[in-house]
C-alpha positions in Angstrom: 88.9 116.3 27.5 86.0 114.2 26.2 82.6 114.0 28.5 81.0 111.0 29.7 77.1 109.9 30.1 77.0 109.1 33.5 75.1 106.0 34.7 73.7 105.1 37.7 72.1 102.2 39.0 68.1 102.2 39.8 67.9 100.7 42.8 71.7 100.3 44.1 71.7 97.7 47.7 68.7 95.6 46.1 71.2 93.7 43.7 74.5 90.9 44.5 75.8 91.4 40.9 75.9 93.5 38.0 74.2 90.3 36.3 71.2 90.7 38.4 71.1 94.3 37.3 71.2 93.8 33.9 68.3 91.2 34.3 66.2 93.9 36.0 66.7 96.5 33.8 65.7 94.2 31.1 63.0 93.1 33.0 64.2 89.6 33.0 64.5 86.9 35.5 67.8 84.0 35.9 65.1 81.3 34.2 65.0 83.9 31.1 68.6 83.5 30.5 68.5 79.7 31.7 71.0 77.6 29.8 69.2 74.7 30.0 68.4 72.8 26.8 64.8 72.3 27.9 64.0 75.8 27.3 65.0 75.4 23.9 62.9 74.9 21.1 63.0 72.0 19.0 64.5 72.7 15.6 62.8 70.0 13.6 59.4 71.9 14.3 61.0 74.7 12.4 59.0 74.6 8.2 60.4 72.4 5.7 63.3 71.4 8.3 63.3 67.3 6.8 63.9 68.9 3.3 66.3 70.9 4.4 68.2 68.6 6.2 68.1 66.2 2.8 69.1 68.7 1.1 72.2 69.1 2.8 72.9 65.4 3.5 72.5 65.2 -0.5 75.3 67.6 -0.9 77.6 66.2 0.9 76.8 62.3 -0.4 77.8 64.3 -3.9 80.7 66.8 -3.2 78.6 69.4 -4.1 79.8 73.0 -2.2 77.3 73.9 0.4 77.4 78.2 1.2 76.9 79.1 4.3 75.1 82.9 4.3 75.6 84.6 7.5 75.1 87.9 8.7 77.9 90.3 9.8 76.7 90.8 13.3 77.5 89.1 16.8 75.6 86.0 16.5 75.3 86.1 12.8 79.6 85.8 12.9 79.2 83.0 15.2 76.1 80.9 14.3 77.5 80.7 11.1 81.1 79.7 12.6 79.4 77.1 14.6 77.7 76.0 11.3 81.0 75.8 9.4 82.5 73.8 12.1 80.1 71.3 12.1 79.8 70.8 8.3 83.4 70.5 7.8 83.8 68.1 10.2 81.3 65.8 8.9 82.9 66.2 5.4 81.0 68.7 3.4 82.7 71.0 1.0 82.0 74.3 2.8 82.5 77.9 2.7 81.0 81.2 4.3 79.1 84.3 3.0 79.4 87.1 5.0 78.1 90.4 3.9 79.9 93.6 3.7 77.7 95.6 5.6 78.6 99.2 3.4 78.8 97.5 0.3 75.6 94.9 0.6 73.6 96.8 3.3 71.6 94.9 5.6 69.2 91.8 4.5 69.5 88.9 2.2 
């Protein structure tokens, strides 16, 4: 029979949830993880964002097929789901690019 790690809890009483234990072990507090959009940053700040975003708008305007490279992790799977989504939806001819993590490795 296979053998478990066994975990325990730091400071067990001090917490109402397993979320709040999480956050402590992480050091974290509820603002950290705070939904809000006004803890996000604004994207257009991001380098050569307007260029980008003609880019793209230029693509579609011509039919031209826009890739969509994600990564093969968690969020990489998803951001580039969201990404898709949206693309398609505004009428761009899309498609994804997921790596194969043992045949590509990891990195563009």
């Amino acid at each position: 029979m296979q053998r478990f790690a066994k975990w325990s809890v730091r400071h067990p009483g001090e917490y109402q949830s397993i979320v709040e234990v999480l956050l402590s072990n992480r050091s974290l507090t509820p603002e950290d993880i705070s939904n809000s959009p006004d803890v996000l940053q604004d994207p257009c700040g991001m380098q050569d964002m307007g260029t980008l975003t003609r880019r793209i708008l230029d693509a579609i305007e011509r039919n031209e097929r826009i890739v969509v490279f994600g990564d093969y992790d968690v969020d990489g799977v998803t951001s580039t789901a969201v990404l898709l989504d949206f693309l398609d939806k505004v009428g761009a001819d899309v498609m994804p690019l997921l790596p194969d993590r043992f045949r590509d490795g990891y990195g563009m």
